[in-house]
C-alpha positions in Angstrom: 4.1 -44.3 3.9 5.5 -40.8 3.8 4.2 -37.7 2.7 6.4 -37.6 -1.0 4.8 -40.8 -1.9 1.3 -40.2 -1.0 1.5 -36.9 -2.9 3.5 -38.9 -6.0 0.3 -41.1 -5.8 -1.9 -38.6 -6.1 0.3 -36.9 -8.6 -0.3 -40.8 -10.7 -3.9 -40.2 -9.9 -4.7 -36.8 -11.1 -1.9 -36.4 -14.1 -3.0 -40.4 -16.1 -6.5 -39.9 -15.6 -7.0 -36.4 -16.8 -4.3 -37.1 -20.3 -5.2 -40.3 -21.0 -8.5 -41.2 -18.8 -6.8 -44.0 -16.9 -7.5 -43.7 -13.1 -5.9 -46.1 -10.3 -1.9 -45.3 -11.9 -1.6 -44.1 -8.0 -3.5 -46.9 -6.3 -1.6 -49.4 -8.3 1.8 -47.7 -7.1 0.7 -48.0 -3.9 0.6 -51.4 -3.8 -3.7 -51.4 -3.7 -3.9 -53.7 -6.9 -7.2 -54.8 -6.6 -8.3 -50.5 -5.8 -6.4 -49.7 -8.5 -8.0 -52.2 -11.5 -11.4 -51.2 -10.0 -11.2 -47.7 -10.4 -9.6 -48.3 -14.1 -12.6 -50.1 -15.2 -15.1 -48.9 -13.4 -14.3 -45.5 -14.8 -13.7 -46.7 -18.3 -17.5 -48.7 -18.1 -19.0 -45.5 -17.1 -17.9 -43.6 -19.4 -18.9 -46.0 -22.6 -22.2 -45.6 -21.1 -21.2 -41.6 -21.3 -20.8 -42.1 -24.8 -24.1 -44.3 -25.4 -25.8 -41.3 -23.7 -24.2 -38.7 -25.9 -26.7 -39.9 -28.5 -29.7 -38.4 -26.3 -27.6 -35.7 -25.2 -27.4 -36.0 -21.4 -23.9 -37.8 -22.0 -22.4 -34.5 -22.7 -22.8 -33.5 -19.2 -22.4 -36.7 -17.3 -19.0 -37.7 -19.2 -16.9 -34.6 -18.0 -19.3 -35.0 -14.3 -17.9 -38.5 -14.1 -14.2 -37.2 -15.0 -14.8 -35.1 -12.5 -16.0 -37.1 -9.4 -12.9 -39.6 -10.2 -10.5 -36.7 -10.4 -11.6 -36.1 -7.2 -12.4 -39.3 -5.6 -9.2 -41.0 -6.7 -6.6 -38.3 -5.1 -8.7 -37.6 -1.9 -8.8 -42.0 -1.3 -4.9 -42.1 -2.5 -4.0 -39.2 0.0 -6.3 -40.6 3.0 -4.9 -44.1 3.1 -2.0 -42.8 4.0 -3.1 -41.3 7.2 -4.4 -44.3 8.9 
């Protein structure tokens, strides 16, 4: 795959999840379907349990900690599968 359309997945990673919390856009252009439904709702499950937590307080620290990790996560796998 070449180097524009790694960085335009990464681009669908990092631009959908951070405006409207959907990671895997870039997986899913990739053609990694099953990658890119995973890291949708796996994201979207931790973060109702975010929002459960929020109650107790810890939630406002591990909601923008899981944004976070994805943010990162997503674009580093996106950009490294197109290496090997």
């Amino acid at each position: 795959m070449s180097r524009q359309r790694s960085m335009t997945a990464a681009a669908l990673e990092v631009i959908p999840g951070t405006v409207f919390q959907t990671f895997g856009i870039g997986h899913l252009y990739k053609g990694k379907v099953g990658a890119g439904i995973g890291l949708m709702l796996s994201y979207w499950a931790l973060q109702a349990i975010n929002v459960a937590l929020m109650s107790v307080f810890i939630g406002w620290v591990t909601a923008p900690l899981t944004w976070l990790a994805y943010t990162v996560f997503a674009s580093t796998n996106v950009l490294s599968e197109g290496r090997s």
